[in-house]
N, C-alpha and C positions, 0 to 999 in steps of 0.2 A: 902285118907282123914282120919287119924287117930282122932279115937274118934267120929267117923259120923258113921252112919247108916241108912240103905236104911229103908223106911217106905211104899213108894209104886210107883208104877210105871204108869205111862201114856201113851195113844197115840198122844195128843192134847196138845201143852203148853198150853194153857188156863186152862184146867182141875188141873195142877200141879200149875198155878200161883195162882187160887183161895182157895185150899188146902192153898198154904205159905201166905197167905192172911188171911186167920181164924186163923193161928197158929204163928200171927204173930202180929193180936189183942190180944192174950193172951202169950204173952212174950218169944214164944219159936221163935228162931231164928234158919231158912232152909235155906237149897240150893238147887237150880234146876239144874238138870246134862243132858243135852241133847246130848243123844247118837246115835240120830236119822241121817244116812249117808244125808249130803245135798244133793244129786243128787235121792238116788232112797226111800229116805225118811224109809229105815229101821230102824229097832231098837225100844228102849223106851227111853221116856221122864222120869227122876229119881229124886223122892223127897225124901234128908237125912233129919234127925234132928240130934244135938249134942246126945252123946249116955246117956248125964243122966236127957234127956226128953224125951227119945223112949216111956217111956208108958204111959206119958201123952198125949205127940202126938199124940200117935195111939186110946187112947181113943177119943182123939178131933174129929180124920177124921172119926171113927167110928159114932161116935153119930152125925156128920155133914148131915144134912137134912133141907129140909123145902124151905126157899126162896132166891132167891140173886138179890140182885139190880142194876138193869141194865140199868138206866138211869135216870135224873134226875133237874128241873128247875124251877127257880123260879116264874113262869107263870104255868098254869093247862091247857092251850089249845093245846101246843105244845107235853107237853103228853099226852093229851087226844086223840090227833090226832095219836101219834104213837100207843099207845095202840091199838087204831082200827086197824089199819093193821096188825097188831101181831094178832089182835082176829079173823078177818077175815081169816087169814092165820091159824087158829084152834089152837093158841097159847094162852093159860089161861094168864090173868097175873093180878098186882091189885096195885092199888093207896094208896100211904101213905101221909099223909099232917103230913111233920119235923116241930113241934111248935118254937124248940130248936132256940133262937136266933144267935147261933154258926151256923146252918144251912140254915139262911138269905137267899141265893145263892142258895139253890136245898131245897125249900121249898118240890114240890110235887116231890114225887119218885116213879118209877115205880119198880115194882118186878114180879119175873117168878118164877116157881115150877124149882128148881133144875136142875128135869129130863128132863125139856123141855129146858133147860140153852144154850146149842149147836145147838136146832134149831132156835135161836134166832142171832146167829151170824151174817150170811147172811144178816139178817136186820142191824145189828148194824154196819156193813160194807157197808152198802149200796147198796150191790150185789144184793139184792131180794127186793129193795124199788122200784117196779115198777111203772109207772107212777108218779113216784119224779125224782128231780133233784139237783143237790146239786148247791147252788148257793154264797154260800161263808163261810168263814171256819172264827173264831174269835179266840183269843187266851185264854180271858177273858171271862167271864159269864157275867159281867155287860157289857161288849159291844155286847156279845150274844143279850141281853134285850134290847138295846137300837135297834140296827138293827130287830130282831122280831116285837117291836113296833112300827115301821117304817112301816115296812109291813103293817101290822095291818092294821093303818092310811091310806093306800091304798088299803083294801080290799084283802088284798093277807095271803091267812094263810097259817102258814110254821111251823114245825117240827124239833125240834133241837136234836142232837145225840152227845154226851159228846164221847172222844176219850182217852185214860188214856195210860202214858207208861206201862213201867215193873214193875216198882214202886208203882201204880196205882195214879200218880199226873196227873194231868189236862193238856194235850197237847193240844187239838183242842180240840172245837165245830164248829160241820158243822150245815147249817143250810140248810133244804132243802123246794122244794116247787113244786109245783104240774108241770107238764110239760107246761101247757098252759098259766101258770103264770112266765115261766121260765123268757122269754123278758121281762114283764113288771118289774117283778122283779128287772133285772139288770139294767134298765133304772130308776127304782126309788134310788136304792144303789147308780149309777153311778150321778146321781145330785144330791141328796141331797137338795131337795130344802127346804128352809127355815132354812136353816145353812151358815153358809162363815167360811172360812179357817182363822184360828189363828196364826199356828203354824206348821212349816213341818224340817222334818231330814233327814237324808240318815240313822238313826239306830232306831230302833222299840222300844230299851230301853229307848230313848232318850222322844222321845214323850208318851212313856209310864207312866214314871216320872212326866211327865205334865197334862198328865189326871188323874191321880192320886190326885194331887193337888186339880185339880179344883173339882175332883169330894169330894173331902173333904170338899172345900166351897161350894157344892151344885149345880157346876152348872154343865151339861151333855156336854160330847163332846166325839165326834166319832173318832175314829181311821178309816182312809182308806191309802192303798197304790196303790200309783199312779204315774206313770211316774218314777218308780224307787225309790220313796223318801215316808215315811210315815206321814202323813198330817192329821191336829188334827181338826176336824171341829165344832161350837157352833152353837147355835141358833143364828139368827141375833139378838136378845133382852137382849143377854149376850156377845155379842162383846164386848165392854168396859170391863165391868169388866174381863172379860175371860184373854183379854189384860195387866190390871194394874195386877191380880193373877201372869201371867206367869212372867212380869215384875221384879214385887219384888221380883221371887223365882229364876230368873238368875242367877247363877253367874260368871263372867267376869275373866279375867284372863289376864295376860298382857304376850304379845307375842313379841314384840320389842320395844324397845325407839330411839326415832329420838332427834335430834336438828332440825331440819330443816321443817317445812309442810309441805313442798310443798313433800319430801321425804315421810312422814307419810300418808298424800292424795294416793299419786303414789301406797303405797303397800295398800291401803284399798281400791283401784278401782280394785285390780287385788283378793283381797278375796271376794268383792260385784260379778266380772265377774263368780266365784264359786260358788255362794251361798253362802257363808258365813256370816257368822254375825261377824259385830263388829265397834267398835266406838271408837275416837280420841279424847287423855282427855290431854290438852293443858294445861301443869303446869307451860309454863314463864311469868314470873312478866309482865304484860304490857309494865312498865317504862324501867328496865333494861336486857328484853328478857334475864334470870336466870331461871335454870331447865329445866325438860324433856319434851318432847311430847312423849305421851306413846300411843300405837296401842294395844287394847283390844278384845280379842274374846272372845266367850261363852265354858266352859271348856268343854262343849261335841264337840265341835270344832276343840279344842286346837292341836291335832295329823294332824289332817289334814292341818289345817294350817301351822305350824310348818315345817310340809314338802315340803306344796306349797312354804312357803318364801326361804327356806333354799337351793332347788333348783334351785331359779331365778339364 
C-alpha cells in the first residue's frame, strides 16, 4: 500500500472500526487490514491512514477519550430499560436527549466510558441479555416505534438494540422483551388487531415505497412478513384513504395488447391466479370495435409477469 502507514494495531475489529469512525468524522480517510488467520484467530487487526495525515491521525487517536454511543431511540423507555441492565451488570453509562431536529429518529442516546466499550458488546449482541428475548427485528426506526407502541398498548415493555454494518449505516433493530412476555408478545405482532391489510408484495422495496407515502400523508402503517410476501397494514379508520394514497401513487405499465377480450380476460385470470395485479383498459370504439385492448400491471410487477406470460 504505497503512501499508507500503519498507525496502530488491534485485537478486536470493533476497536479498529471505532478509531476509522472518529477519523473519519474529521476528513482523514483509513483502511482496516485484517491479518488475523480465520481458523486460529492469530494475528492483528491493522489501522493505516494516507501518509500526509499520519500526524494528525495519531494526534486524533491519542487525545481519543471519554464517551461513545452505543445505542439509541426516539422513545426514553426503551433505553431506559437497557440502561438498567447494563447498570445492573456494573456497567456506568448515561442519557443524552438530541434536540437537533436532524436527529428526530434517535432523540434519547445512550453512552458508555470508552473503557467499559467491550464489556458492553455481549449486551449489544444479545449474548448476555438474560431473561430477554428477541422477538422481532425492523428495518426502520419508524417501524421500530410503531411496533414498541404496539407493545406498549398491551402492557408489554420491550427494549430496542440498533444493529449498524461496517459502515455504521442502520441494518437492524431488534426489538426485545422480557421472556414471560415473549408469547403474548408474538400473539399481539401476529394479529395486529385494529389494523386490516392494504397492500402486500413478494419484495420489501416494493411495500417500502408505499409506506413511505403514506407515512408522508400522515397516516401509520406496519410492515409485517407473512407467508412469504411483505404486507403493509393501517388502522381500520385509515383504510380508504390508505386505499385512494396507494391508488394514485401506482403506476401501471402495459404488458400486452389484445384485439380480442375474451384473450385479454384469459391472461388476466392466469396473473389474478399469482397474485398479481392488473387491469384491462378496453380502447375499441363501441360502434366500429377500432383499437387496442391493452393488459396493465403495476411496474413492480412488470418482471414477473412478463415472464409468467412469455412462458405460456
Amino acid at each position: 500500500m504505497e503512501n499508507w502507514v500503519k498507525i496502530q494495531s488491534f485485537k478486536r475489529m470493533h476497536q479498529a472500526e471505532l478509531r476509522k469512525n472518529i477519523l473519519s468524522q474529521n476528513g482523514i480517510n483509513s483502511v482496516i487490514i485484517n491479518e488475523k488467520d480465520s481458523m486460529f484467530l492469530f494475528g492483528d487487526i491493522e489501522l493505516f491512514v494516507e501518509e500526509k495525515d499520519e500526524k494528525k491521525a495519531k494526534a486524533l487517536i491519542n487525545d481519543f477519550a471519554g464517551l461513545t454511543k452505543i445505542n439509541s431511540f426516539i422513545d426514553m423507555k426503551p433505553i431506559l430499560l437497557f440502561q438498567k441492565i447494563l447498570q445492573e451488570a456494573g456497567i456506568e453509562t448515561s442519557i443524552k436527549r438530541q434536540e437537533s431536529e436532524k436527529y428526530i429518529l434517535g432523540n434519547y442516546e445512550l453512552y458508555v466510558d470508552n473503557e467499559n466499550l467491550e464489556k458492553t458488546i455481549p449486551y449489544l449482541t444479545g449474548e448476555k441479555l438474560t431473561g430477554w428475548k428477541k422477538v422481532l427485528e425492523c428495518k426502520k426506526v419508524r417501524q421500530t416505534k410503531y411496533y414498541v407502541d404496539l407493545l406498549s398498548e398491551n402492557l408489554i415493555n420491550s427494549i430496542i438494540i440498533k444493529k449498524k454494518d461496517s459502515d455504521y449505516h442502520l441494518e437492524l433493530v431488534n426489538i426485545y422483551v422480557k421472556n414471560e412476555d415473549f408469547d403474548k408478545a408474538k400473539r399481539v405482532i401476529s394479529e395486529l388487531k385494529g389494523f386490516e391489510l392494504v397492500k402486500e408484495s413478494e419484495t420489501y422495496s416494493s411495500i417500502e415505497k408505499i409506506e413511505e407515502t403514506l407515512s408522508k400523508n400522515s397516516v401509520k402503517a406496519i410492515i409485517k412478513k407473512q407467508d412469504n410476501l411483505f404486507k403493509l397494514f393501517v388502522e381500520k379508520d385509515n383504510v380508504e384513504l390508505a386505499k385512494e394514497i396507494i391508488n394514485s401513487n401506482i403506476k401501471w405499465v402495459e404488458l400486452k395488447t389484445f384485439s380480442n377480450i375474451a384473450n385479454a380476460l384469459y391472461y388476466k385470470s392466469i396473473l389474478d391466479a399469482e397474485n398479481i395485479p392488473s387491469v384491462i383498459i378496453n380502447e375499441k370504439g363501441s360502434a366500429f370495435l377500432l383499437g387496442e385492448i391493452e393488459l396493465l400491471t403495476e411496474e413492480d410487477y412488470f418482471e414477473k409477469a412478463s415472464e409468467l406470460i412469455n412462458n405460456l
